[in-house]
N, C-alpha and C positions, 0 to 999 in steps of 0.2 A: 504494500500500500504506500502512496506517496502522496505528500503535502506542499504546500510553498507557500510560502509569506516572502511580502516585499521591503526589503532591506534598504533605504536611500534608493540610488538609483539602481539596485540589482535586484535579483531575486536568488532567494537558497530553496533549492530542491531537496529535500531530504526524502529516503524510501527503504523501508523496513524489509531485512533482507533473511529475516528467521530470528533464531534464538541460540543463545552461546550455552554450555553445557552446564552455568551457576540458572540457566535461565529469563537470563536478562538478552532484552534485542539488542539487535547488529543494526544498523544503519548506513544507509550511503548518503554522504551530502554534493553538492555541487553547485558551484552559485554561477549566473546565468545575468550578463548585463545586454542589455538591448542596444542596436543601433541610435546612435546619436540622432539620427536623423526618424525613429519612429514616432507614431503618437503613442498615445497613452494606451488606447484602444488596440490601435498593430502592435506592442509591447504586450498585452497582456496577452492576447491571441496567440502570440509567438512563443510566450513561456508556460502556455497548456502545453503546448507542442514538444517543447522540450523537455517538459515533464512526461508525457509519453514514452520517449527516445530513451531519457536518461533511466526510467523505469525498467524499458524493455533490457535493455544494456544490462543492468544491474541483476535482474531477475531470469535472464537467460543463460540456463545452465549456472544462476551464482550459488554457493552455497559458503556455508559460517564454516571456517575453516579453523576456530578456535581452538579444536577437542581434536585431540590424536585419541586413536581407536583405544587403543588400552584405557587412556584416562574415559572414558567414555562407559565402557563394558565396566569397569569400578563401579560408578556410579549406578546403572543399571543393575549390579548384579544388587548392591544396598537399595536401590531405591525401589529396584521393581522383584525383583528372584527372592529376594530375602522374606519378605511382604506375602507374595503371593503364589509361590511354589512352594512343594513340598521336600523337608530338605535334603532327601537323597536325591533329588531332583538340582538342586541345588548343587550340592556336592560333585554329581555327575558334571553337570557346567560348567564349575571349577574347574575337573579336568582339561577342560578342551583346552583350558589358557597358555597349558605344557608349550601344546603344535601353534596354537594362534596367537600369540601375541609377537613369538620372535619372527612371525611374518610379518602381520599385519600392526603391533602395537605400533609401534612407532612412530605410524602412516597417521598423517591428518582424513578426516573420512571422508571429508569429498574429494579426496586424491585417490580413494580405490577404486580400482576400476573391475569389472565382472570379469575383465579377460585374467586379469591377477589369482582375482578369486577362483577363475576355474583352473587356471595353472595349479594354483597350489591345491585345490579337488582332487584333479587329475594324476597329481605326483604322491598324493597320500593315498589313494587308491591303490595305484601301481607300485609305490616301494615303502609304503606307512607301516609299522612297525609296534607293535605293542611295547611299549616301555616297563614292561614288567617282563614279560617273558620271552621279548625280541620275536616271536612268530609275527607271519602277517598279520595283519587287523583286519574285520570283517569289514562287511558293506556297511551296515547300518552304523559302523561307529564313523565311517567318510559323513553318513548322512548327517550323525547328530554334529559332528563338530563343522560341514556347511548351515543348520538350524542354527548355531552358535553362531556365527557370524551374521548370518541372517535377521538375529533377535537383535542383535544389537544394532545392526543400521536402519532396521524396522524402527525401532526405537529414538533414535534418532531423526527418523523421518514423520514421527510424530512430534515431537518437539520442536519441529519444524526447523531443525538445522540442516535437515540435504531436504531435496525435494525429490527423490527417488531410491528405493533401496536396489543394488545392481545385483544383489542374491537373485533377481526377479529372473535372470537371464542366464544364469548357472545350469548345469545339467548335471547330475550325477553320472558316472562311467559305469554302465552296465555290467554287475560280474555275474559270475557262474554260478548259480541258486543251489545252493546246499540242502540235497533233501536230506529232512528231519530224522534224527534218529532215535528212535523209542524201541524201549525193551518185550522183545515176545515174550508172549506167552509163557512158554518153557522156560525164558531167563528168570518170569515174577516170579514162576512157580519154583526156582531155584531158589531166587532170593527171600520169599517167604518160607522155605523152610530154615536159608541162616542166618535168618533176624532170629529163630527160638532160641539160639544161643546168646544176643546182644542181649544188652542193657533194657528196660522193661522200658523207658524212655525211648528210645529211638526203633524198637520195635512196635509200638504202637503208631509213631510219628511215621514209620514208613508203612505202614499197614492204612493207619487212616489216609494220606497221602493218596495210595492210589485209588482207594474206595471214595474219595470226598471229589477229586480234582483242584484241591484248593491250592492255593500259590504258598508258594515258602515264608510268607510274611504273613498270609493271613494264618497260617499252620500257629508258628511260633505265636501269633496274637490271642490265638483262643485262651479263653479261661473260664474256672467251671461254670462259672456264672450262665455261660454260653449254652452247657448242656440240657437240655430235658431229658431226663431219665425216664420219666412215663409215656412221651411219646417218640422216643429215640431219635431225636434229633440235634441236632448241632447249628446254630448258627452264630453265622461270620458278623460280626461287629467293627472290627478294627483292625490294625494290623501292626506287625514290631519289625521296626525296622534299625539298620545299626547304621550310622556316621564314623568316621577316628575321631572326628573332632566331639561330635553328641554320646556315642558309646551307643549303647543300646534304648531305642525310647520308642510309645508306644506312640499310633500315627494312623488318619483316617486311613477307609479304605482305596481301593485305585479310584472306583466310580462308586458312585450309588448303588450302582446295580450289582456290585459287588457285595454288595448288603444283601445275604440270602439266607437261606434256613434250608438244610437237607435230612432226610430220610436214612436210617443207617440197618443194617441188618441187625439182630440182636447179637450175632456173634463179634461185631466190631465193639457194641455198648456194653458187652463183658470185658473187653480186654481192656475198656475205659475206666470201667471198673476196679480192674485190676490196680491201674496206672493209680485212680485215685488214692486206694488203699496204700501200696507202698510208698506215696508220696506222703500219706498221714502218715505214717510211720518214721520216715525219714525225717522229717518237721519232730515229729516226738525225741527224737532219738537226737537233732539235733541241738531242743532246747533253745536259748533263747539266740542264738546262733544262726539261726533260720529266719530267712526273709520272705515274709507274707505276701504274696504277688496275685494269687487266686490262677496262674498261668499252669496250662496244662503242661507244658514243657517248660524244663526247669533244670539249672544249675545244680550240684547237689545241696547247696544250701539254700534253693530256695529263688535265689533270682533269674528272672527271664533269661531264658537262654537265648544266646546270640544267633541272629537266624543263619551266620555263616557255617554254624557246628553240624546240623543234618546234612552240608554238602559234602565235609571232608570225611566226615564218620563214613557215608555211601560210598566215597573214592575209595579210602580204606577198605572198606567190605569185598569192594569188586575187585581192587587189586589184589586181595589176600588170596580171590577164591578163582582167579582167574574167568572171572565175568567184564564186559565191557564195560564202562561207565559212561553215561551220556546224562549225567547232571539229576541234580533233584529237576530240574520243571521239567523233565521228559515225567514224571512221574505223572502230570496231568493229562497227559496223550493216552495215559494207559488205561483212563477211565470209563472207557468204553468196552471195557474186559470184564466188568463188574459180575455179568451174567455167568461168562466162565472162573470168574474167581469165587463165586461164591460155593462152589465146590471144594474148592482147597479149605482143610481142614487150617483153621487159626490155630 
């Protein structure tokens, strides 16, 4: 938007050209003196005109070039991620900062351009690298960390400091689609017979697991509270999720609809049973040494167990007994066996 007022014999043009990343506008001024020889009338005529001109100038392709990308996504992550996401979600975001900022931080953001962006896409797709365990990186972590860039000049393109986000024009590099791998048949039924040797904890947690199809967070989130023992049901209220920085803490669930109530055989609400019993006892035996949580899975003394402990106990198991391991969430794929598993004696 642009204004003008008349100065003695000039005119100053000034025209708002967005917002700098404290929030405060940018401005362009320009002052504008008329021919000697106009009248008052062809002067003022002349300096709409210029006001037009000096506008379009300004406003074409201009953007506030105040905020380099890092100092930017700071703000963002405090003003908007922290606020309004949930913080493993949070956390994950953090991540991307590793690969994107010694690309892009340093870059003022109307200086990136989409061809940059897809360059560096393209290079983390084809030689990206897990920083943990040095293997390739999948597809969808190229994806999350272009979102990541994405969210933050979205974000700036509402604050009105670019007038375009160039994520808009990015393609992700098509890879080679990895079919899913979940455990037959014959492996559960492996596996359910040498969970009767585990821990009364994680043989329940892998039992309910494939009977429920519930996620690994909302597994660790149950608590008795949750159960009905008269009409055998379980349901999902919330879920536990763990941070380094938070530790372990309780957290809604993905969606609403994730909010459910299911049906369980009786022979799963005995081994519930079970769980309950020596977890009273364990609490007895602990004394005052025992922390009161009301969680179906638990610590031995008592506090929410970490929902990372069902993944490596399952590594553990399969490695010991020379079974494949394909993660606790394949355990939800296998929920469509319910019918043949309820033949296998618990």
């Amino acid at each position: 938007m642009a204004n003008i007022r008349k100065r003695g014999n000039s005119y100053q043009i000034r025209v708002s050209v967005g917002y700098d990343i404290n929030g405060n506008q940018v401005s362009k001024t320009m002052t504008w003196k008329p021919d000697p020889g106009m009248t008052a009338k062809q002067a003022d005529k002349e300096a709409q005109k210029q006001v037009a001109l000096f506008e379009e100038k300004c406003l074409k392709g201009c953007t506030v070039a105040s905020a380099k990308f890092e100092e930017l996504a700071e703000q963002w992550f405090e003003g908007y991620v922290k606020l309004n996401l949930r913080k493993t979600t949070y956390t994950m975001l953090r991540s991307m900062r590793n690969r994107v900022y010694p690309a892009f931080g340093h870059l003022h953001i109307d200086k990136i351009t989409s061809r940059q962006i897809q360059q560096f896409i393209d290079d983390l797709a084809v030689n990206g690298k897990s920083l943990q365990t040095g293997k390739p990186i999948a597809r969808k972590t190229v994806i999350h960390h272009l979102s990541f860039i994405s969210d933050v000049l979205g974000y700036a393109v509402k604050l009105g400091m670019i007038s375009d986000n160039p994520c808009s024009r990015v393609s992700i590099p098509k890879g080679q689609k990895k079919e899913k791998q979940i455990y037959s048949l014959d492996e559960v039924k492996k596996l359910f017979c040498l969970v009767e040797n585990e821990p009364m904890k994680y043989r329940v947690y892998f039992i309910l697991s494939v009977y429920s199809g519930f996620r690994r967070g909302e597994m660790c989130g149950l608590e008795w509270k949750d159960v009905d023992w008269d009409g055998n049901v379980i349901s999902v209220r919330r879920t536990s999720n763990y941070t380094k920085d938070s530790g372990v803490f309780k957290d809604t669930t993905k969606t609403k609809k994730s909010q459910r109530t299911l049906k369980f055989p009786q022979e799963v609400m005995d081994l519930l049973k079970e769980l309950h019993a020596s977890q009273e006892q364990q609490a007895r035996n602990m004394g005052n040494l025992w922390v009161e949580t009301d969680r179906l899975f638990t610590k031995d003394n008592g506090e929410p167990m970490c929902p990372n402990m069902p993944y490596k106990w399952l590594q553990g198991l399969c490695e010991k007994n020379g079974l494949p391991f394909y993660g606790i969430h394949s355990l939800r794929h296998i929920n469509n066996m319910k019918t043949s598993l309820l033949k296998i004696r618990l």
